[in-house]
PDB file of N, CA, C and O in Angstrom:
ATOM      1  N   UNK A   1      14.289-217.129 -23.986  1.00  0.00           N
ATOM      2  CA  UNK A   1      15.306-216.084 -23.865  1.00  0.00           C
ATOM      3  C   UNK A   1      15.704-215.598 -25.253  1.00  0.00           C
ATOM      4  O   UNK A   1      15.965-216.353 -26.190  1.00  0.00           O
ATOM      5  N   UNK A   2      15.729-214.147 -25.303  1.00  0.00           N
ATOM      6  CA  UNK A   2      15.788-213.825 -26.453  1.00  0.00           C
ATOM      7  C   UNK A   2      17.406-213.998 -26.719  1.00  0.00           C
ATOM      8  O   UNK A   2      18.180-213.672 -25.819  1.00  0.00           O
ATOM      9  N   UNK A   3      17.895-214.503 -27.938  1.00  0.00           N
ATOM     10  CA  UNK A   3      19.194-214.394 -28.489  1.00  0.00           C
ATOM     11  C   UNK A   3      20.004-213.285 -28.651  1.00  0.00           C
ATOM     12  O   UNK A   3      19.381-212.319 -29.093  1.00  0.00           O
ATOM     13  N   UNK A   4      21.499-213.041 -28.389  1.00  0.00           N
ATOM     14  CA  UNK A   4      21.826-211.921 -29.040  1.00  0.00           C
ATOM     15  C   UNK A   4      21.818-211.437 -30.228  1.00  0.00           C
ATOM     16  O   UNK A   4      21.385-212.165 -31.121  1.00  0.00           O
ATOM     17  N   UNK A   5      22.294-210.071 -30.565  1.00  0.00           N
ATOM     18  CA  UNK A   5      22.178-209.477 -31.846  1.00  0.00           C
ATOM     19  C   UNK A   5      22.935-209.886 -33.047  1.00  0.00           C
ATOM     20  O   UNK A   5      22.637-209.743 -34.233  1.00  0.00           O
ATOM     21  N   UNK A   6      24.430-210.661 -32.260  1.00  0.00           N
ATOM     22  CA  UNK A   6      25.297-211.308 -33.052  1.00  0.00           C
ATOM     23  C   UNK A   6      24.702-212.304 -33.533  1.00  0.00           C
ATOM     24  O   UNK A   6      24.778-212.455 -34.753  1.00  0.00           O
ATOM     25  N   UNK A   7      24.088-213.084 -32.890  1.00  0.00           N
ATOM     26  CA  UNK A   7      23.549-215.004 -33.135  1.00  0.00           C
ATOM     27  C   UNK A   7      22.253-214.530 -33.992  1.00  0.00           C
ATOM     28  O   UNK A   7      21.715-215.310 -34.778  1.00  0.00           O
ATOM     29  N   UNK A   8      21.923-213.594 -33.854  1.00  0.00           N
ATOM     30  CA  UNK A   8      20.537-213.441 -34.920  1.00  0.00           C
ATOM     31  C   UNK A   8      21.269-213.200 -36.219  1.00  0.00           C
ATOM     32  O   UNK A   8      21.190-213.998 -37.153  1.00  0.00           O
ATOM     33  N   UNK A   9      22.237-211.696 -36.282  1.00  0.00           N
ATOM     34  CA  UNK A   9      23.129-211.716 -37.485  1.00  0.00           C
ATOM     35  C   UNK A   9      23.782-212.699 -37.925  1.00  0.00           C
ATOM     36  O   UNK A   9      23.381-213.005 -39.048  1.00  0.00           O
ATOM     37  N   UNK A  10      24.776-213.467 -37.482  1.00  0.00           N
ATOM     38  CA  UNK A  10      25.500-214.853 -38.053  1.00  0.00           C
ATOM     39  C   UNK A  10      24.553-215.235 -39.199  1.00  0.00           C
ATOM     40  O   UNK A  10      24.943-215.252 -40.366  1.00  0.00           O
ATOM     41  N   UNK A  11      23.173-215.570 -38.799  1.00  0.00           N
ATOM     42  CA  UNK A  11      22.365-216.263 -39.834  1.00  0.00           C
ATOM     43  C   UNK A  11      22.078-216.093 -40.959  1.00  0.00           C
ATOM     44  O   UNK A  11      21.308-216.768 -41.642  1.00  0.00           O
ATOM     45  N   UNK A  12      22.915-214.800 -41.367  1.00  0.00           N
ATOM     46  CA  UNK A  12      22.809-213.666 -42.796  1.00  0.00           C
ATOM     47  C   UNK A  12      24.503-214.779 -43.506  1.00  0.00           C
ATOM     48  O   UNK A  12      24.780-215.112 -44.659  1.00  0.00           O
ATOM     49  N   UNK A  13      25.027-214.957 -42.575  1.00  0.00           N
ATOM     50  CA  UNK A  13      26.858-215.427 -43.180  1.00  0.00           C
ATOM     51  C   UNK A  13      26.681-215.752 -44.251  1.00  0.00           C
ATOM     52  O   UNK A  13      25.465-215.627 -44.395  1.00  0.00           O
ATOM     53  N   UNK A  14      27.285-216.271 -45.575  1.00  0.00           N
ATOM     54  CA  UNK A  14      27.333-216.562 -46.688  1.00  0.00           C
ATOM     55  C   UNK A  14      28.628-216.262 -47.329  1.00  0.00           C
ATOM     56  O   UNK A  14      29.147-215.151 -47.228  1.00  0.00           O
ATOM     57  N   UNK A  15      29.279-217.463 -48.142  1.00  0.00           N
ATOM     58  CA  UNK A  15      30.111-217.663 -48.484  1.00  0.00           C
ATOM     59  C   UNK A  15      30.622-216.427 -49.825  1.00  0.00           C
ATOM     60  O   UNK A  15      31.779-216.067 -50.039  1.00  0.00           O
ATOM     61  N   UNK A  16      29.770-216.114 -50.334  1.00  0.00           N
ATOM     62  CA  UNK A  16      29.362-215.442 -51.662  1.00  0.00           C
ATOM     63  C   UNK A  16      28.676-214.198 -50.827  1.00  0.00           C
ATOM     64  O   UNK A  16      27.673-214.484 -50.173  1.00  0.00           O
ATOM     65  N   UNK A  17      29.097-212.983 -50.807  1.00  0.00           N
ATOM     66  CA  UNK A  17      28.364-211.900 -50.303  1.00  0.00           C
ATOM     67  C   UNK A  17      27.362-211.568 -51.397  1.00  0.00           C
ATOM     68  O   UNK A  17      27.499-211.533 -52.619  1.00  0.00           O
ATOM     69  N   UNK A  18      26.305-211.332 -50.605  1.00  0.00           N
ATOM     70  CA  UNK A  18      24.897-211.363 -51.761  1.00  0.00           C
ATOM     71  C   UNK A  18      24.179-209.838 -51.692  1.00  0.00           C
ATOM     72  O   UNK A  18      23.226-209.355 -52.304  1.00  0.00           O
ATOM     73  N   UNK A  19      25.198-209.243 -50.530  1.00  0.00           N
ATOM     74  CA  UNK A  19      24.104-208.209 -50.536  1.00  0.00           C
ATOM     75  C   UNK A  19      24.885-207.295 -48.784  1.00  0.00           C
ATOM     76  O   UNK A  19      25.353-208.024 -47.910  1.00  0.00           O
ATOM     77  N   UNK A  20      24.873-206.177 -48.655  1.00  0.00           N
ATOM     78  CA  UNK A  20      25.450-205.399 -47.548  1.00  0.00           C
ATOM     79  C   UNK A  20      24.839-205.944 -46.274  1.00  0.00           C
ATOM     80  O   UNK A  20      25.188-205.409 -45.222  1.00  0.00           O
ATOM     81  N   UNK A  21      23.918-206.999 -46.235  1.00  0.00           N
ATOM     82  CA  UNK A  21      23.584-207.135 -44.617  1.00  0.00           C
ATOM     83  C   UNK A  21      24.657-208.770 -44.535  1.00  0.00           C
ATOM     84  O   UNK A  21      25.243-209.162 -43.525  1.00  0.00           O
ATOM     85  N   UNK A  22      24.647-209.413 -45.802  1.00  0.00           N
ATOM     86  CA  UNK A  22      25.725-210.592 -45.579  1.00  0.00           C
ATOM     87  C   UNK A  22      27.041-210.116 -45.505  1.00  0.00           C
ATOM     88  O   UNK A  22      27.748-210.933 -44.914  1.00  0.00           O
ATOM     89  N   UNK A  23      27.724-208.998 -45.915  1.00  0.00           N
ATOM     90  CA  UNK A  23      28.787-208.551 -45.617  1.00  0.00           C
ATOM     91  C   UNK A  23      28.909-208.097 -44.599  1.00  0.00           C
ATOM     92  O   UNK A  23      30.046-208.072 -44.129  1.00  0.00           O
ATOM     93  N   UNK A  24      27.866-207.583 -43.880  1.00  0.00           N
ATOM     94  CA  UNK A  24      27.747-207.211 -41.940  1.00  0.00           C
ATOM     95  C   UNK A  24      28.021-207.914 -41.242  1.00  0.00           C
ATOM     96  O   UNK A  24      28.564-207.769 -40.147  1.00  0.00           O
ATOM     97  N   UNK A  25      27.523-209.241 -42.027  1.00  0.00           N
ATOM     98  CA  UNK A  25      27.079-210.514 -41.056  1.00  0.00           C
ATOM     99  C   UNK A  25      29.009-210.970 -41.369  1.00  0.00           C
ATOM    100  O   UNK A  25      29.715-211.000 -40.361  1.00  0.00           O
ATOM    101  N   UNK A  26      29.506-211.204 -42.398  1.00  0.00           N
ATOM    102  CA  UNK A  26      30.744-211.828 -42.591  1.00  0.00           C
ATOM    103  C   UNK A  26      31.907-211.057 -41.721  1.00  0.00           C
ATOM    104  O   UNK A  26      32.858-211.545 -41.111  1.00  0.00           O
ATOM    105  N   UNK A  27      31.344-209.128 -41.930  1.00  0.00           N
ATOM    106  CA  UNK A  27      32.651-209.036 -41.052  1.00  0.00           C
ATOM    107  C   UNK A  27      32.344-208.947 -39.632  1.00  0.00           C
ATOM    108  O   UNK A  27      33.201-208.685 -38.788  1.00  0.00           O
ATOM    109  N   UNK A  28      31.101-209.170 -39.368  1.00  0.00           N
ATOM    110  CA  UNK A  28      31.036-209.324 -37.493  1.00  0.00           C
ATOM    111  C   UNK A  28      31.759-210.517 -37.071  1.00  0.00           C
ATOM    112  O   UNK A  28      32.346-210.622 -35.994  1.00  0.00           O
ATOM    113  N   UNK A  29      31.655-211.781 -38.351  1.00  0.00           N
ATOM    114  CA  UNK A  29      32.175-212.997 -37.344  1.00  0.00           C
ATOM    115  C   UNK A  29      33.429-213.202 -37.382  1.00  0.00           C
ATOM    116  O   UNK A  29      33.976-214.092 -36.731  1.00  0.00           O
ATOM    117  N   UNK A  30      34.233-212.128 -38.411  1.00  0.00           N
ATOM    118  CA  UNK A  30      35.701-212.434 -38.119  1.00  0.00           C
ATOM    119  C   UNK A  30      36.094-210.977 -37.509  1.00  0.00           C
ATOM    120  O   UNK A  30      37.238-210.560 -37.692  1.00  0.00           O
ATOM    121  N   UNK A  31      35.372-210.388 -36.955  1.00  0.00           N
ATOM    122  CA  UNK A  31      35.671-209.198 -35.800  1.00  0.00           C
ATOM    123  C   UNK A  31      35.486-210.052 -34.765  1.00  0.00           C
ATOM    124  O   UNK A  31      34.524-210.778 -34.512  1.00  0.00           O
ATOM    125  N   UNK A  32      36.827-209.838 -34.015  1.00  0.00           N
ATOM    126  CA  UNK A  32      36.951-211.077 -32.720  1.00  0.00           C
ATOM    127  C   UNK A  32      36.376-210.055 -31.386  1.00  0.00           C
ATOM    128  O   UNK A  32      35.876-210.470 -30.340  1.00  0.00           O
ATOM    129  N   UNK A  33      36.541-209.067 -31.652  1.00  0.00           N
ATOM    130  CA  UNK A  33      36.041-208.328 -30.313  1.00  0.00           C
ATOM    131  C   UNK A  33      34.489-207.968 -30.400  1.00  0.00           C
ATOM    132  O   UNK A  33      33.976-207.333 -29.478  1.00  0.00           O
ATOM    133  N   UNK A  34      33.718-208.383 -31.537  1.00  0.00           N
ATOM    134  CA  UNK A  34      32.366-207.897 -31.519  1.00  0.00           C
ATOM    135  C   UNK A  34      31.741-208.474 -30.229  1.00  0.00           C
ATOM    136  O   UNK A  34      31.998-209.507 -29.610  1.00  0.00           O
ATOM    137  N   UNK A  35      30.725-207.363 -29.986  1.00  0.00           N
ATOM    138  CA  UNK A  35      30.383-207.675 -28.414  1.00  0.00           C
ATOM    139  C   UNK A  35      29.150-208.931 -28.810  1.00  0.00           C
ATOM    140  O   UNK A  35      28.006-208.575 -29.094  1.00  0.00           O
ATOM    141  N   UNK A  36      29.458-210.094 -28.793  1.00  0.00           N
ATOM    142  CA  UNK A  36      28.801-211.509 -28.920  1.00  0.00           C
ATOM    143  C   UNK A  36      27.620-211.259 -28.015  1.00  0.00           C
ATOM    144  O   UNK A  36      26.624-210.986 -28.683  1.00  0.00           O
ATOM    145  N   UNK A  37      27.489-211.261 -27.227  1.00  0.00           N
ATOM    146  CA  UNK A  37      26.489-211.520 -26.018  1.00  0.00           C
ATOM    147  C   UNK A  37      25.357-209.905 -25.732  1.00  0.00           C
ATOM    148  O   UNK A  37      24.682-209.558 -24.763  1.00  0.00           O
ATOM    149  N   UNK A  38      25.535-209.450 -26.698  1.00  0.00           N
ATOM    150  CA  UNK A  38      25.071-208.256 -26.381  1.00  0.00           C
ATOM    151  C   UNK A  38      23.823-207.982 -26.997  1.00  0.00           C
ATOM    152  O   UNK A  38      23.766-208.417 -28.147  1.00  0.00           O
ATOM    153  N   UNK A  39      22.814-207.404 -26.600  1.00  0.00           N
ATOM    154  CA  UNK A  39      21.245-206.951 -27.238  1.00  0.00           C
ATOM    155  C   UNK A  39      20.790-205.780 -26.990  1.00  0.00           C
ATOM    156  O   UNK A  39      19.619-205.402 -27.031  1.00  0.00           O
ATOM    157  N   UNK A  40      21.921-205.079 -26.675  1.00  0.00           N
ATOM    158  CA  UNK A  40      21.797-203.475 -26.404  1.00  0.00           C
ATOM    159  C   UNK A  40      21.863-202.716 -27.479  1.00  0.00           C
ATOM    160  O   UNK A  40      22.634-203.043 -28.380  1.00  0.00           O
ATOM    161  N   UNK A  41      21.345-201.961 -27.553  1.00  0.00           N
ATOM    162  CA  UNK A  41      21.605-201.290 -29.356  1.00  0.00           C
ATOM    163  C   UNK A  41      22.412-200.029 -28.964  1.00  0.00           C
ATOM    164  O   UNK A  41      23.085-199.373 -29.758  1.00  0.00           O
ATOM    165  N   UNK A  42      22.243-199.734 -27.467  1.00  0.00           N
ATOM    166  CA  UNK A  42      23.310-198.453 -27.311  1.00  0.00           C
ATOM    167  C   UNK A  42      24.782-199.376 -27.096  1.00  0.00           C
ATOM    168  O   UNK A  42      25.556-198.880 -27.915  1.00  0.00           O
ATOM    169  N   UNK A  43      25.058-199.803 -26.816  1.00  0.00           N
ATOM    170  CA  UNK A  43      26.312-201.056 -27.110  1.00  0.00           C
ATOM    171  C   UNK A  43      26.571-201.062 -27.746  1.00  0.00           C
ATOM    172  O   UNK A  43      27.534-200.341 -28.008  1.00  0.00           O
ATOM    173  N   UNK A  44      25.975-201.920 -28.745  1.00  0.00           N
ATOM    174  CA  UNK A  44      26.384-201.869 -30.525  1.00  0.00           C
ATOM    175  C   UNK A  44      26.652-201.046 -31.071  1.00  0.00           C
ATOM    176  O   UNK A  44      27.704-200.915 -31.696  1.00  0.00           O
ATOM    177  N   UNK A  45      25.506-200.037 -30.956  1.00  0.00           N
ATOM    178  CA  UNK A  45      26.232-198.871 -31.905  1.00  0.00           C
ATOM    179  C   UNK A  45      27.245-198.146 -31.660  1.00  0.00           C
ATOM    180  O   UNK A  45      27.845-197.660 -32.619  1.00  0.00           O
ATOM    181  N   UNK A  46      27.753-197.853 -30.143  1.00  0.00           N
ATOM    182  CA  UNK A  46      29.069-197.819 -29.766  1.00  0.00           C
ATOM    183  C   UNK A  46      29.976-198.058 -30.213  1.00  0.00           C
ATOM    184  O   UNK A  46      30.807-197.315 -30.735  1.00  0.00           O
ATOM    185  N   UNK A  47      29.964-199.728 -30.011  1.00  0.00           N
ATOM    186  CA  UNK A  47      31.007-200.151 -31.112  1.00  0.00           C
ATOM    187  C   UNK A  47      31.461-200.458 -31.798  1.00  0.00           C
ATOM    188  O   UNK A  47      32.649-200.780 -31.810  1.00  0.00           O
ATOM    189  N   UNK A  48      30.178-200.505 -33.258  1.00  0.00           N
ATOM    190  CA  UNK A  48      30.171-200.318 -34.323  1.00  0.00           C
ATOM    191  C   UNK A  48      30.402-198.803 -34.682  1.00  0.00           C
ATOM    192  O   UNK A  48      30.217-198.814 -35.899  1.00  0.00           O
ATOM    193  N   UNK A  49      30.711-197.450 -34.318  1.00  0.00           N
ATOM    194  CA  UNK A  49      31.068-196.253 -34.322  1.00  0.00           C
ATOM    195  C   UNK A  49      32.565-196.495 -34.294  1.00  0.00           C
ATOM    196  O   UNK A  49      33.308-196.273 -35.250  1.00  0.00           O
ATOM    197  N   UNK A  50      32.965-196.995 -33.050  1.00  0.00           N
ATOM    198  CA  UNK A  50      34.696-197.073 -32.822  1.00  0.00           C
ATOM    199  C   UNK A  50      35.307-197.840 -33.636  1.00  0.00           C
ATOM    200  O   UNK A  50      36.369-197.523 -34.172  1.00  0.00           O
ATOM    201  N   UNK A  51      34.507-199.300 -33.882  1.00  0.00           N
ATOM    202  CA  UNK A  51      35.622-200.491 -34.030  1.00  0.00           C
ATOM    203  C   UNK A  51      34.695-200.812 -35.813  1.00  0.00           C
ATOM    204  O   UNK A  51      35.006-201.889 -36.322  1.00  0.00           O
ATOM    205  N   UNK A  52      34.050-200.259 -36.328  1.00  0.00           N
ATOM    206  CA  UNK A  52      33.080-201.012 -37.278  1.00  0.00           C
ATOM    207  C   UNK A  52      33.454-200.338 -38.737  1.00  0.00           C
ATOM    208  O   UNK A  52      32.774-200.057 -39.724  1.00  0.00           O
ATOM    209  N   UNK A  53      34.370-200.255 -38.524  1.00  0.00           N
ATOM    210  CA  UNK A  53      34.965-199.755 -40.246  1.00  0.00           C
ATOM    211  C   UNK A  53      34.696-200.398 -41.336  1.00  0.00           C
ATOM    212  O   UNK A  53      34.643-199.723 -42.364  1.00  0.00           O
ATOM    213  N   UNK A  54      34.431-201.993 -41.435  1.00  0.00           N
ATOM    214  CA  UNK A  54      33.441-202.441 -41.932  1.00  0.00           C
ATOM    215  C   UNK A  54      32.028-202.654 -42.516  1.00  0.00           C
ATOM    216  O   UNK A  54      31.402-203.608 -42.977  1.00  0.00           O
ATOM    217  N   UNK A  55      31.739-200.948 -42.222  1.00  0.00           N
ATOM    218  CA  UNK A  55      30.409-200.943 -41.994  1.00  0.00           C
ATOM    219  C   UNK A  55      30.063-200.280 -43.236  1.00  0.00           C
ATOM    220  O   UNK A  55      30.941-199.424 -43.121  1.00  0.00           O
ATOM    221  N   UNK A  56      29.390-199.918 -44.542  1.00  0.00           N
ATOM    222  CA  UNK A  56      29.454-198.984 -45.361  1.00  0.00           C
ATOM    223  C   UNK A  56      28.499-198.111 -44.757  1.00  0.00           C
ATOM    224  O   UNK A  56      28.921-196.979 -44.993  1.00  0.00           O
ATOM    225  N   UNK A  57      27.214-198.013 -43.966  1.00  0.00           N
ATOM    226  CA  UNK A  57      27.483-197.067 -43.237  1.00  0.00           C
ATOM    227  C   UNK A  57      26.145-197.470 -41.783  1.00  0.00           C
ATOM    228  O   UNK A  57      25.359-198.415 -41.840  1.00  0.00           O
ATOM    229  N   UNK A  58      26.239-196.447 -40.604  1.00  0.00           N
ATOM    230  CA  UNK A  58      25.514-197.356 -39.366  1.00  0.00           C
ATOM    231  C   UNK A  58      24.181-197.101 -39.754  1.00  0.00           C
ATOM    232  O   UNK A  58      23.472-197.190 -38.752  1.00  0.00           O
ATOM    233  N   UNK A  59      23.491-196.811 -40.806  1.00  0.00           N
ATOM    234  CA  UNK A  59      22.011-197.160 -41.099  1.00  0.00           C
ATOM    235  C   UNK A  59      21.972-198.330 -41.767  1.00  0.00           C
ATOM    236  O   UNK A  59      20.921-198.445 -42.397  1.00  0.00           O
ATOM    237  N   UNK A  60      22.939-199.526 -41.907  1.00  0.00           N
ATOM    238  CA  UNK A  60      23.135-200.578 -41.939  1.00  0.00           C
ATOM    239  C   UNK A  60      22.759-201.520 -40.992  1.00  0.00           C
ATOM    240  O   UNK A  60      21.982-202.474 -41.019  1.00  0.00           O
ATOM    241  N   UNK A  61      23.682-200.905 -39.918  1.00  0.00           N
ATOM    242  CA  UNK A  61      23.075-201.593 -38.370  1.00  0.00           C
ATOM    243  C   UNK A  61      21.596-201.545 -38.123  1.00  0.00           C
ATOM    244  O   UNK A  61      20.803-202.477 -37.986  1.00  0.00           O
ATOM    245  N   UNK A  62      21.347-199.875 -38.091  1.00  0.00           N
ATOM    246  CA  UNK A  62      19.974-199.689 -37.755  1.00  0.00           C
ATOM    247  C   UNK A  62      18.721-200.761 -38.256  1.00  0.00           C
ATOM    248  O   UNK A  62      17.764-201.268 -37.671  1.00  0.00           O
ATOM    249  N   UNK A  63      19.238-200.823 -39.616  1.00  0.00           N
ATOM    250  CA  UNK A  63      18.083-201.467 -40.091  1.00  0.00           C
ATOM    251  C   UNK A  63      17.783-202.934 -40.221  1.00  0.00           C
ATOM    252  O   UNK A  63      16.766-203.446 -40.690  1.00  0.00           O
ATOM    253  N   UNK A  64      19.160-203.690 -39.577  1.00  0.00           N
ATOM    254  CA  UNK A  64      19.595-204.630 -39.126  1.00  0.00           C
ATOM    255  C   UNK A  64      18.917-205.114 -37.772  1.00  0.00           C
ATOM    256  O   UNK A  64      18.207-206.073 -37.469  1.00  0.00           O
ATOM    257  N   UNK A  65      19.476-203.977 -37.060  1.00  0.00           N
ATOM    258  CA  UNK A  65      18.438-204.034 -35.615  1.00  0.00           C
ATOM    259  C   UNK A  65      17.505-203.671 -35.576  1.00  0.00           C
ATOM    260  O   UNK A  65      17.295-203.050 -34.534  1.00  0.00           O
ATOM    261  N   UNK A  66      16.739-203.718 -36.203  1.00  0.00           N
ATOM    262  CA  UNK A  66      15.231-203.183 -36.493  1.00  0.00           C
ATOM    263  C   UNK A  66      14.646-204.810 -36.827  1.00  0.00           C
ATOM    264  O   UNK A  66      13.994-205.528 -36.069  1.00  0.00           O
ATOM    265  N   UNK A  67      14.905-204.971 -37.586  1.00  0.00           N
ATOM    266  CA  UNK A  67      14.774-206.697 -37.997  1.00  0.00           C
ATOM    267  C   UNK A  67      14.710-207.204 -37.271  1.00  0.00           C
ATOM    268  O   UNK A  67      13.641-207.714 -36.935  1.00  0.00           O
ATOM    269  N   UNK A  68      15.893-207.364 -36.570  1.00  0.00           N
ATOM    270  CA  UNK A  68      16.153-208.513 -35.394  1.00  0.00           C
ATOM    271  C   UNK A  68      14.957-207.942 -34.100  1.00  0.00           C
ATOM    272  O   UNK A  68      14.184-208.846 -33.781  1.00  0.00           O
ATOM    273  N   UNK A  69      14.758-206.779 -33.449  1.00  0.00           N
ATOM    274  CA  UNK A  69      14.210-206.637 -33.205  1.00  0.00           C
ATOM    275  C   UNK A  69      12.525-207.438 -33.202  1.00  0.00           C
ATOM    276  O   UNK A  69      12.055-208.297 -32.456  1.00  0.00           O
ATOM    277  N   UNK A  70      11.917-206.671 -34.443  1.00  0.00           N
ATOM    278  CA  UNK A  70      10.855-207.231 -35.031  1.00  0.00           C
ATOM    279  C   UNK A  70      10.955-208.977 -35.166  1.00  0.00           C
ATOM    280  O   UNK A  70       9.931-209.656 -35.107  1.00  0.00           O
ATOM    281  N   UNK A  71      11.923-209.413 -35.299  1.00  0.00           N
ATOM    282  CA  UNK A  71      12.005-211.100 -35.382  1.00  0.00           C
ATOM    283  C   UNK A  71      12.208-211.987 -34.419  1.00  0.00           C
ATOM    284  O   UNK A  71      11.922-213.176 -34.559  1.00  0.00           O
ATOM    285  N   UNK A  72      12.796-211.419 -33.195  1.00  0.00           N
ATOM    286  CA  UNK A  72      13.371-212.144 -31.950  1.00  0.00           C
ATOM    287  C   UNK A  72      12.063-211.433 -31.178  1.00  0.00           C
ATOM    288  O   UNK A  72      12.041-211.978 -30.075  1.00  0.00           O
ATOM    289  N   UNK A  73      11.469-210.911 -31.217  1.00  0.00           N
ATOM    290  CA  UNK A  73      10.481-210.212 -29.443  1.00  0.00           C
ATOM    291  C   UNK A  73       9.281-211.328 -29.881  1.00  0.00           C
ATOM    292  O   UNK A  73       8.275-211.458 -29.184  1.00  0.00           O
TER     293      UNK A  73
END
């Protein structure tokens, strides 16, 4: 079973931000409403649009979920 998009991201976390996909990864896990369970990319980007101000910008995501994509199938 493939993992969600969150549990693939987490694995970027780092104490020391090293780089804009560990800062994705840091503020998804203290965004309490990020949709955890989710592998929809029309989802995500939803609500990374509404709720993702965190984001410097959603070709961040994209290329995020592109990865995960390519790494989880």
């Amino acid at each position: 079973m493939q993992k969600s998009f969150y549990h693939y991201l987490i694995k970027y976390r780092q104490p020391k931000v090293k780089d804009s996909l560990t800062a994705f990864a840091n503020a998804a896990f203290e965004d309490h409403s990020f949709p955890k369970h989710s592998s929809d990319y029309h989802e995500l980007s939803h609500y990374l649009e509404m709720n993702g101000h965190y984001l410097e910008s959603m070709t961040l995501f994209d290329d995020a979920f592109q990865k995960y994509l390519q790494e989880e199938s």
